[in-house]
VOGU-3710 file (C-alpha; in Angstrom, 3 decimals, decimal comma):
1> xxxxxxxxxx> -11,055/5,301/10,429  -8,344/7,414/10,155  -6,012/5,958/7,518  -9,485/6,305/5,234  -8,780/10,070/5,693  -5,864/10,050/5,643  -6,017/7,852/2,083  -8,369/10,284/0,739  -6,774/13,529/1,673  -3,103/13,109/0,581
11> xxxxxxxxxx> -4,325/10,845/-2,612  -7,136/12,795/-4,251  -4,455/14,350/-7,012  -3,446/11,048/-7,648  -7,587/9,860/-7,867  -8,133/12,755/-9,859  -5,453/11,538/-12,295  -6,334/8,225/-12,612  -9,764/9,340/-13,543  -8,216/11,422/-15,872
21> xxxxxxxxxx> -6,271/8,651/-17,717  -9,806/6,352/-17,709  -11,358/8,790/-19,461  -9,067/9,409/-21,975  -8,961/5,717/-22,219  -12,876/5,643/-22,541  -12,467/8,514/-25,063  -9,775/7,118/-27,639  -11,706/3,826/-27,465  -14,863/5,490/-28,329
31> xxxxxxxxxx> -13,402/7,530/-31,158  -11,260/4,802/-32,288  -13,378/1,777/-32,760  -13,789/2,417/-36,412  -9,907/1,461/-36,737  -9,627/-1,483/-34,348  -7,001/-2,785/-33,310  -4,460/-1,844/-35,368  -4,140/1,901/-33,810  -3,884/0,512/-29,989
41> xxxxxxxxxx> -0,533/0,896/-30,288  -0,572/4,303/-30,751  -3,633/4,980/-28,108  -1,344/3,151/-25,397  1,490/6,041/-26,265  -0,820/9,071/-26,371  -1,639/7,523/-22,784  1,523/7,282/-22,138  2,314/10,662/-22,959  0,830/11,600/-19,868
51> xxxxxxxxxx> 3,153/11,236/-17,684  6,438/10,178/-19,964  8,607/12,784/-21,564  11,394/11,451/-24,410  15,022/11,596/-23,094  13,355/10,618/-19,349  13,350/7,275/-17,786  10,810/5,562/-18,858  10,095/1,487/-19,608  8,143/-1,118/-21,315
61> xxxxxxxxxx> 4,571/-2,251/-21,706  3,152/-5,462/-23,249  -0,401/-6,182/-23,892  -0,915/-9,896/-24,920  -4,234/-12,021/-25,860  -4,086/-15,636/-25,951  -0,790/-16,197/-28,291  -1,183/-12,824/-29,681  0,688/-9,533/-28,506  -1,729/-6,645/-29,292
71> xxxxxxxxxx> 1,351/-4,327/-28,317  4,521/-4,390/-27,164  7,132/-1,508/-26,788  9,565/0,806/-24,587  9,887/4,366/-23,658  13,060/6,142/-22,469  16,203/5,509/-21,333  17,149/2,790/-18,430  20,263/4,872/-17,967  20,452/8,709/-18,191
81> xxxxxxxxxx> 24,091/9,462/-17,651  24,819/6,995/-20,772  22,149/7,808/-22,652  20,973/4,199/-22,932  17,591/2,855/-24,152  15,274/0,596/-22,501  14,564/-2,635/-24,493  12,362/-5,574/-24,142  15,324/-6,979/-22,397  16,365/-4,733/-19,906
91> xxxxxxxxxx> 16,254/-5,690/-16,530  13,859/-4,313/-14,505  13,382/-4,530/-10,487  9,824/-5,357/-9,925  9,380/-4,581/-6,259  6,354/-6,576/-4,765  5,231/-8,070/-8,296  7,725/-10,551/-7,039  5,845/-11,939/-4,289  3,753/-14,458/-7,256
101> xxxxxxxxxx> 6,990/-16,417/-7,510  7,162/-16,210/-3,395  4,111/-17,422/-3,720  4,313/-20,135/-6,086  7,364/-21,542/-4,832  5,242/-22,088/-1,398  2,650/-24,065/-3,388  5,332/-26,139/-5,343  6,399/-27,453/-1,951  3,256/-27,742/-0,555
111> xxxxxxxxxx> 2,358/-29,901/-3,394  5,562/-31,985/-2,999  4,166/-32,674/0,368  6,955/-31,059/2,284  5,162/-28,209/4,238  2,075/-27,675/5,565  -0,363/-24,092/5,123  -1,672/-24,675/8,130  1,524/-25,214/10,423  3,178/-23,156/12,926
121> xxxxxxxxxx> 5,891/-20,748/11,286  7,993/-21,925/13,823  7,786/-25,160/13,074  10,125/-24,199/10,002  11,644/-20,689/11,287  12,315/-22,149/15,094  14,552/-19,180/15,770  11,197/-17,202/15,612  10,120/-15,400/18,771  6,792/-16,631/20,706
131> xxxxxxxxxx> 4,595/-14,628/19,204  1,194/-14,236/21,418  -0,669/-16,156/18,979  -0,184/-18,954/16,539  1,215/-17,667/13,168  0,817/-20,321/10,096  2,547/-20,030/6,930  -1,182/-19,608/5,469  -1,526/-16,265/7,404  2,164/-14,575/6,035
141> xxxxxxxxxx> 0,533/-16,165/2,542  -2,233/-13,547/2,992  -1,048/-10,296/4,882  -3,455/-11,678/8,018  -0,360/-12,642/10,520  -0,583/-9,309/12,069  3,258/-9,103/11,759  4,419/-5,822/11,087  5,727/-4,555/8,498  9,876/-4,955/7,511
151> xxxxxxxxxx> 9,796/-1,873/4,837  7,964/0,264/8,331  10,110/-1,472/10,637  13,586/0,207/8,875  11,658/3,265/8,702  10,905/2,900/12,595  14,162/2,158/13,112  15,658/4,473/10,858  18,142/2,486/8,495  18,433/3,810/5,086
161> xxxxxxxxxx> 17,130/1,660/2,474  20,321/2,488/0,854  22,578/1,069/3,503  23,914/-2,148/2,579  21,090/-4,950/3,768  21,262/-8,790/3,047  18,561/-11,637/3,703  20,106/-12,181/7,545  19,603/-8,570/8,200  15,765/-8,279/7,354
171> xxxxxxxxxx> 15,055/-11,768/9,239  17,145/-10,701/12,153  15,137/-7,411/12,406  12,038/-9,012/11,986  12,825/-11,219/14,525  13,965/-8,521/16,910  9,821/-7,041/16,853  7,768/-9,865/18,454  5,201/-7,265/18,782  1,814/-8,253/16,651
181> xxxxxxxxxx> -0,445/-5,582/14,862  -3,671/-7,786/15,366  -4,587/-11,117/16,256  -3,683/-13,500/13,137  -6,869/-13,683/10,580  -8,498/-11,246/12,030  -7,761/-8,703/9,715  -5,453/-7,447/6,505  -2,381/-5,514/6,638  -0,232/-5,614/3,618
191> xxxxxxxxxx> 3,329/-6,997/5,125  6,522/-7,011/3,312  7,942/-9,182/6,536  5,735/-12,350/5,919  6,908/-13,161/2,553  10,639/-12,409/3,479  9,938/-15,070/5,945  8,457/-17,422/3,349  11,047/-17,130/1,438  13,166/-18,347/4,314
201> xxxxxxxxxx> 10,820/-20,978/5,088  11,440/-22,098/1,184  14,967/-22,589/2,379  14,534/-24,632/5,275  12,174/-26,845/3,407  13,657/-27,530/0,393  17,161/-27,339/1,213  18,140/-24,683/-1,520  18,769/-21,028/-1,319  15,839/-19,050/-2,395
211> xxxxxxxxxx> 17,659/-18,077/-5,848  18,589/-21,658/-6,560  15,405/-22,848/-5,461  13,505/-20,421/-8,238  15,905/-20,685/-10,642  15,614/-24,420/-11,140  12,121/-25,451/-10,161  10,244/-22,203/-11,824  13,344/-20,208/-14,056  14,678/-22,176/-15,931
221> xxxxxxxxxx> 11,645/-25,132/-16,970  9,865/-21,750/-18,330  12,969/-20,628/-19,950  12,832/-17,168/-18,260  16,963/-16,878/-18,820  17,176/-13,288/-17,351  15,133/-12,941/-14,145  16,793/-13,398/-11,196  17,163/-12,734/-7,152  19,580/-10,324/-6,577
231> xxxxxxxxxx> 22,795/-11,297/-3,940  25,710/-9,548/-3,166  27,603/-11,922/-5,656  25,194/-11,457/-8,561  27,342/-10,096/-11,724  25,421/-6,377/-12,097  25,456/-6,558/-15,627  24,914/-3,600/-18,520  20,912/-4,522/-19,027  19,722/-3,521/-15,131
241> xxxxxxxxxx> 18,313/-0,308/-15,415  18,636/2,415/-13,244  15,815/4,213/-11,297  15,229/7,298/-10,708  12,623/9,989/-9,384  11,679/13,102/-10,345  12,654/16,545/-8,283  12,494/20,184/-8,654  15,869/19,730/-10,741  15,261/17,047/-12,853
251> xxxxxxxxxx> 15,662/13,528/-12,542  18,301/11,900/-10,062  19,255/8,279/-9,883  17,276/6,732/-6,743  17,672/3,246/-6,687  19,863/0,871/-4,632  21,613/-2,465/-5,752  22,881/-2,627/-1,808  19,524/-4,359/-1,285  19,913/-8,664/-0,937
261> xxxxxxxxxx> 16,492/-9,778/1,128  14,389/-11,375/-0,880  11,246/-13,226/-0,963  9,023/-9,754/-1,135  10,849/-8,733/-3,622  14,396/-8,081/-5,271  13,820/-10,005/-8,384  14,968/-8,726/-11,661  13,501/-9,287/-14,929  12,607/-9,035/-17,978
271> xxxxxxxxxx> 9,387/-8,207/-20,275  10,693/-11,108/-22,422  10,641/-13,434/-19,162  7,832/-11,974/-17,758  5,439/-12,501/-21,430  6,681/-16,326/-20,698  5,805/-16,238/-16,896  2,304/-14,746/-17,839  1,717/-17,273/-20,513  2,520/-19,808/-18,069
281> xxxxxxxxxx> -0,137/-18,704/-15,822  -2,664/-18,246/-18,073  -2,100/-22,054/-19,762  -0,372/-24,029/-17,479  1,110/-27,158/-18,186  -1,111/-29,976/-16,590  1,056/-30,756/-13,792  0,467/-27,039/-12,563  -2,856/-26,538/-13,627  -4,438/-27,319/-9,861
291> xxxxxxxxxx> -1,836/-24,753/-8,313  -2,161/-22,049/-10,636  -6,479/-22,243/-10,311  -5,706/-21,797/-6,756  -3,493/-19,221/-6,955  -6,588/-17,706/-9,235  -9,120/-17,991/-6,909  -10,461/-16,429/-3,538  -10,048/-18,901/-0,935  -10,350/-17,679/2,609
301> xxxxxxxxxx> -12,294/-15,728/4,899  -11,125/-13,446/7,710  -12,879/-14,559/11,409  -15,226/-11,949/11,168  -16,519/-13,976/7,732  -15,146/-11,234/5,440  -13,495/-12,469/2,222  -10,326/-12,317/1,043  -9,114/-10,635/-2,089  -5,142/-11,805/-1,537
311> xxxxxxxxxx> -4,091/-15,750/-2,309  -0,931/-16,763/-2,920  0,954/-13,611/-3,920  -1,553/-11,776/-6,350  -5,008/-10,217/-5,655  -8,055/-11,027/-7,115  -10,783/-8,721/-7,745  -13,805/-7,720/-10,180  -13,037/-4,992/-12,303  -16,221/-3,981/-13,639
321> xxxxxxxxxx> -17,323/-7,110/-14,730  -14,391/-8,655/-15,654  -12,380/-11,556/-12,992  -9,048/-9,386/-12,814  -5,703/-11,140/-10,998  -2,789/-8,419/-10,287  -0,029/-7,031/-8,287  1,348/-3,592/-8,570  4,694/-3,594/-7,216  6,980/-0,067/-6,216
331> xxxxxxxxxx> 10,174/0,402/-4,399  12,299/3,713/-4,796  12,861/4,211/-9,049  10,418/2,015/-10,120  7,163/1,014/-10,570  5,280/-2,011/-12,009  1,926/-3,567/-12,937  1,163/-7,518/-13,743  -2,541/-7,913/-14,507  -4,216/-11,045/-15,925
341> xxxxxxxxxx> -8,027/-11,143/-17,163  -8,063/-15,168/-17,286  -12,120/-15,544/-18,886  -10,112/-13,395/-21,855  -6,448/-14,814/-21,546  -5,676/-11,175/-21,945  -2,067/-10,132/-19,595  -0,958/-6,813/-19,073  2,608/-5,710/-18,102  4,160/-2,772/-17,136
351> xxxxxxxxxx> 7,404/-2,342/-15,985  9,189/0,826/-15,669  12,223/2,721/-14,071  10,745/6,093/-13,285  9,169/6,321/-9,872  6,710/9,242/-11,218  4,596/6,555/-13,563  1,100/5,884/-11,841  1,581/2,243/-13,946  -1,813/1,197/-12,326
361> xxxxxxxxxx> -3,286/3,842/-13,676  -2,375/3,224/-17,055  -3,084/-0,488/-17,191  -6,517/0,002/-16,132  -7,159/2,334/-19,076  -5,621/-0,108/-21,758  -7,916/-2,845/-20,458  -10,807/-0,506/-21,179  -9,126/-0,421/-25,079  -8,800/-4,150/-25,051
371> xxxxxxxxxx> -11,768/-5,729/-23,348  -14,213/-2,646/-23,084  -16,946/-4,733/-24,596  -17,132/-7,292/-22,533  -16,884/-4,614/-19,269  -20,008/-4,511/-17,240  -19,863/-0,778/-16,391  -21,858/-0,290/-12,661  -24,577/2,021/-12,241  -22,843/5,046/-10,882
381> xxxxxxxxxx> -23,808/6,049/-7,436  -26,854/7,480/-7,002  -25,919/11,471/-5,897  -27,181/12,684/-2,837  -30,272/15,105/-3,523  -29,167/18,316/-1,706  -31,876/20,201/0,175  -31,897/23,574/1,913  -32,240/24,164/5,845  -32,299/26,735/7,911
391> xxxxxxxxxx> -28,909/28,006/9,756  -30,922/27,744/13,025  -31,370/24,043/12,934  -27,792/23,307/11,726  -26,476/24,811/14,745  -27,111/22,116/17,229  -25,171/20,127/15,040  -21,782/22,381/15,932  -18,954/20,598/18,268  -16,356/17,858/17,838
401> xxxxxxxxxx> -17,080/14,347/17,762  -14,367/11,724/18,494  -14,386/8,001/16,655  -13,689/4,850/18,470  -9,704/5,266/17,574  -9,608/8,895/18,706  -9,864/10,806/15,607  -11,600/13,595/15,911  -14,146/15,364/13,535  -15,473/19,240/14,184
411> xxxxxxxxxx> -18,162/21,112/12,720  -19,153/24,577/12,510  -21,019/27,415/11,146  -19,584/29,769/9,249  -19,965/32,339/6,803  -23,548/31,086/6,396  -22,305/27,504/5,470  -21,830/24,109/7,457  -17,727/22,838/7,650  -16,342/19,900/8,744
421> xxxxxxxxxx> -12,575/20,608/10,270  -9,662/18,226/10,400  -6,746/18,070/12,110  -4,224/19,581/10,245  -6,280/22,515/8,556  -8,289/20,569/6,272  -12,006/21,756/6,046  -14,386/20,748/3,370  -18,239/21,932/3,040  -21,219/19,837/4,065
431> xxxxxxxxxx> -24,433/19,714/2,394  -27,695/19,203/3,534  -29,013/15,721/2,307  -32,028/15,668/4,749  -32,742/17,144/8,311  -30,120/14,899/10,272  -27,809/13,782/7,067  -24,810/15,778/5,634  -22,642/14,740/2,618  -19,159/15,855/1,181
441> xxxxxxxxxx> -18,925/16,649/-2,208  -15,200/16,284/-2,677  -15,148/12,342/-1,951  -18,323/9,818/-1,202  -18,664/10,740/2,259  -21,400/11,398/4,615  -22,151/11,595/8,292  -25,502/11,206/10,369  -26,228/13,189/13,624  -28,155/11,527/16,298
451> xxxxxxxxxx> -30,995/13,318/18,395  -31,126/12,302/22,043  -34,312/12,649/23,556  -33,716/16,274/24,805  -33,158/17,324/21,482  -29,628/17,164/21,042  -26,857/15,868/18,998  -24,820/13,283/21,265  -23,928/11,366/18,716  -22,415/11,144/14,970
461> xxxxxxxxxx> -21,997/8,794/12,480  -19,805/8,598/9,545  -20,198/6,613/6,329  -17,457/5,994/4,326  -16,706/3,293/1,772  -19,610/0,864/2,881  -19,083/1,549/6,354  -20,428/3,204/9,616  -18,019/4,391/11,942  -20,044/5,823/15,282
471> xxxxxxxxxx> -18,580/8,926/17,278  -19,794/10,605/20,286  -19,688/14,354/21,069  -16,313/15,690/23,497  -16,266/18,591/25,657  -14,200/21,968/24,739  -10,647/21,751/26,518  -8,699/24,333/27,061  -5,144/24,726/24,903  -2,203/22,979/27,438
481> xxxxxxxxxx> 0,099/26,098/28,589  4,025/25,578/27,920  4,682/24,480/30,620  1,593/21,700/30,663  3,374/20,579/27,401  6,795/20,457/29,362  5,478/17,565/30,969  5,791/15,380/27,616  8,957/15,949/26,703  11,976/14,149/27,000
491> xxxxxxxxxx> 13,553/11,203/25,558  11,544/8,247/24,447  12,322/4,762/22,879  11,248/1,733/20,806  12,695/-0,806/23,088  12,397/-3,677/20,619  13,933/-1,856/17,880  16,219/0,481/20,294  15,883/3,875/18,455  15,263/7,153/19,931
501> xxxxxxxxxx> 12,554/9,279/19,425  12,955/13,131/21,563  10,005/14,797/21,988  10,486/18,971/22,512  8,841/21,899/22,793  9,686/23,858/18,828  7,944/27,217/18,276  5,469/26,904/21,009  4,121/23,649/19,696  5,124/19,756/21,032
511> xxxxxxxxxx> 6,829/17,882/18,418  8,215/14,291/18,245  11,907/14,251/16,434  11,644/11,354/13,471  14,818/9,323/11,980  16,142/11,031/9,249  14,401/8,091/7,115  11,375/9,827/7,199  12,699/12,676/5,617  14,365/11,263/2,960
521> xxxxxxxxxx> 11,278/8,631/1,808  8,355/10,469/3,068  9,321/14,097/3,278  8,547/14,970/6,974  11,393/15,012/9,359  9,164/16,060/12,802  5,592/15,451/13,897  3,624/18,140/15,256  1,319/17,100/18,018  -1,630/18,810/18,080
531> xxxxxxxxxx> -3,763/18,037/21,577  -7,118/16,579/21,458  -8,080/15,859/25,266  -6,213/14,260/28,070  -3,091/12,668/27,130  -4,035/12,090/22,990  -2,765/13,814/20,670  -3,436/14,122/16,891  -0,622/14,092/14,028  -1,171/14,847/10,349
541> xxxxxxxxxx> 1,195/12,126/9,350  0,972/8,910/11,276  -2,082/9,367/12,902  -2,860/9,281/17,027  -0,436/9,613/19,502  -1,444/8,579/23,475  1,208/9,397/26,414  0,977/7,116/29,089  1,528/7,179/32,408  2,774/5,298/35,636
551> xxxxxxxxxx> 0,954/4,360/38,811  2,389/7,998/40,061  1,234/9,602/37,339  4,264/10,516/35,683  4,251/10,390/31,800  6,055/7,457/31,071  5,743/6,509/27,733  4,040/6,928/24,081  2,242/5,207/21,851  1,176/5,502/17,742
561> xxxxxxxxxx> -1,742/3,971/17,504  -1,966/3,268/13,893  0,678/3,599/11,216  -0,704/1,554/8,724  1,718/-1,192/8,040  2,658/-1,089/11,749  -0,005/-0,564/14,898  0,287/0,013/18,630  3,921/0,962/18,314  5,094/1,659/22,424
571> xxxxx> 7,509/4,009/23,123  9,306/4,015/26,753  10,669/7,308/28,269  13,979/7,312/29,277  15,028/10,406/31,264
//
């Protein structure tokens, strides 16, 4: 429940400006139809134009139907200090669009009878630990292993992702946390660290290094000459670009070639090579035809009967109408888009070197340009009907609810108007949608009080994105005095990953000390605790925080309870 605040709080300026850029889309296409086709070059760069300045880094974008490119063309400069322009054949890192050819690659072996979906990991990885539960190569295939993260588990740990890091060192550290976020298939979590490890189990299958291995069996039959896995012997050559991200000062370079895992991504390539690699997938040669329709289609279900929207390396979804296969793919200094509308053999590419680029955002509003017609456009939301009540009986509804994961929701009357109150200072206004039922305007949110049969409000429940999450009232606690905060702090550490984490008393306030990774990728250094009741504690960055204790009760230890890419994470107390 949480991460869906915490996903609509700190992303509604980047909503906003997505809906921005589809309306513009909807906008030029409306005004434009007159002149067809021929001007979609030119409503692609007023898009564009959004977000890319000339003399910035910048990139390429390629819109192709059937044998046919509708548009095709580059923006900025791959290196700033040089001056250099980006071409169709500049050499672009494509972060986690890489995981198709992961992917792929898995399904090429399969078919040559030499794994097995359904087998232990450790059947090919013995060096593995013993996880708690059976992890098959079908479950890293589709984020469902429960294995955490390896981009969360350097930020945990806090190695650059500068520092100089090869294949052995991701595996090693992946290795090292035999900690699971859930049970396998019983849920999604996006996780860099399976597909690392399927691109080791490639190796230990076939025999080849994962860049041999794609360069002969998927490379070089589709004459993709440029793309390639990166190693620390690969020849940097004068078309890689650069990245870079934007700051107060301007742009500064903010990539890393000191990167060699692979299998997630750390493949560099080309438009060129991708156009052929997209072609490919759209009209496969026969003796592919069977994998690629699988890697087209849904195919599994989580335990709980939900279906699954990831196959083998790309996500499929419904856009409106429309059977949409993609992958976005980011890493620091660049960001990328692959989309394929196979009913229209229509691809969409976007590659480019400038972290700032919301790609996504602008591939979705060219396939409004190109296939708007055939788009079946949903009935918007029906908007709740606001209705006036009385201050009097909106009262009972004050007090703080907690949710089954120990967030924790307040209301309150004030200034003659009904708040809900976050941790971390956000508040946003509640409307009356009937006696019991309150609504947010600023996202699709509501929440339902429950009446007990005194007459009160025991209960709440909130509905967000198709689902109800139930909460039950808390009593007020008093603020913990300085030296009631004393008591948790002290020294406390990740024993799988062996990092440090302090915990002190700053300004009045408890605060956990972070790595100096999270400062530098996420722009928070510490992690004010604010108390909720007994030993939890709420953060405004990575969620809940519970101290344990010992059979003495002596705090012993800490625990976040949900990162994101990373759950549960224990922390021991060492002083």
């Amino acid at each position: 429940m949480q991460q869906l605040f915490k996903q609509k709080l700190t992303t509604m300026k980047t909503i906003l400006h997505h809906s921005i850029l589809i309306c513009l889309g909807l906008c030029i296409l409306s005004s434009a139809r007159a002149t067809h086709r021929e001007n979609l070059s030119t409503r692609i760069d007023s898009l564009v134009s959004l977000q890319h300045n000339e003399g910035e880094p910048g990139g390429v974008i390629v819109v192709l139907q059937g044998e046919k490119i509708l548009h095709k063309q580059t923006y900025g400069l791959m290196n700033m200090e040089q001056g250099k322009a980006i071409s169709t054949y500049t050499q672009f890192d494509i972060a986690s669009v890489a995981k198709q050819f992961t992917g792929y690659a898995i399904l090429l072996l399969e078919k040559e009878g030499l794994l097995d979906l359904d087998a232990d990991i450790r059947l090919y990885l013995p060096y593995l630990p013993e996880y708690p539960n059976t992890i098959t190569v079908r479950h890293l295939l589709q984020h469902t292993s429960g294995i955490a993260s390896s981009d969360w588990l350097r930020l945990i740990s806090g190695i650059p992702l500068d520092q100089e890091w090869n294949h052995h060192d991701e595996i090693a550290l992946i290795a090292q946390y035999p900690q699971l976020n859930f049970d396998p298939n019983s849920t999604y979590t996006y996780s860099n660290a399976g597909y690392s490890l399927l691109a080791s189990i490639v190796e230990s299958v076939s025999g080849s290094s994962f860049a041999d291995y794609l360069r002969q069996k998927v490379f070089r039959p589709l004459h993709m000459t440029s793309s390639f896995v990166l190693l620390p012997d690969t020849e940097i050559t004068p078309d890689i670009a650069l990245g870079y991200r934007k700051t107060p000062n301007g742009f500064e370079h903010f990539s890393s070639v000191t990167d060699f895992s692979y299998g997630s991504g750390n493949l560099l390539t080309t438009a060129a090579d991708m156009i052929l690699w997209g072609k490919h997938l759209m009209d496969p040669a026969p003796a592919q035809k069977e994998l690629v329709e699988r890697m087209f289609h849904r195919y599994n279900t989580l335990t709980s009967g939900d279906s699954l929207h990831y196959t083998y390396g790309l996500q499929v979804r419904n856009h409106l109408g429309l059977k949409m296969v993609e992958h976005s793919g980011g890493v620091p200094g660049f960001r990328n888009q692959f989309m394929i509308f196979p009913e229209h053999q229509t691809l969409i590419i976007l590659m480019f070197n400038n972290e700032s680029i919301n790609t996504r955002s602008i591939a979705l509003a060219i396939t409004q340009m190109v296939l708007g017609e055939n788009m079946k456009p949903q009935d918007p939301p029906q908007a709740p009907v606001e209705i006036s009540l009385p201050l009097e009986s909106i009262q009972r509804f004050q007090g703080t609810f907690r949710m089954e994961d120990g967030m924790e929701m307040t209301f309150t009357v004030a200034e003659d108007l009904f708040w809900l109150e976050l941790p971390g200072n956000q508040r946003f206004q509640l409307f009356a949608q009937s006696e019991t039922r309150f609504f947010v305007k600023e996202f699709a949110a509501a929440c339902s009080f429950v009446i007990n049969a005194s007459g009160d409000a025991d209960q709440m429940i909130w509905h967000q994105s198709g689902r109800d999450f139930p909460a039950i009232r808390t009593q007020e606690t008093e603020p913990l005095s300085i030296d009631q905060l004393t008591l948790y702090t002290g020294n406390y550490r990740q024993i799988y990953l062996c990092t440090d984490y302090p915990v002190q008393i700053l300004e009045k306030e408890l605060i956990i000390l972070l790595p100096e990774t999270f400062n530098t990728y996420l722009g928070f250094g510490k992690l004010k605790l604010n108390h909720i009741r007994n030993d939890s504690f709420a953060s405004d960055y990575l969620g809940m925080i519970h101290f344990t204790r010992d059979d003495s009760g002596q705090v012993d230890g800490f625990v976040i309870a949900d990162a994101g890419r990373m759950k549960n994470i224990t922390f021991n107390r060492t002083d």
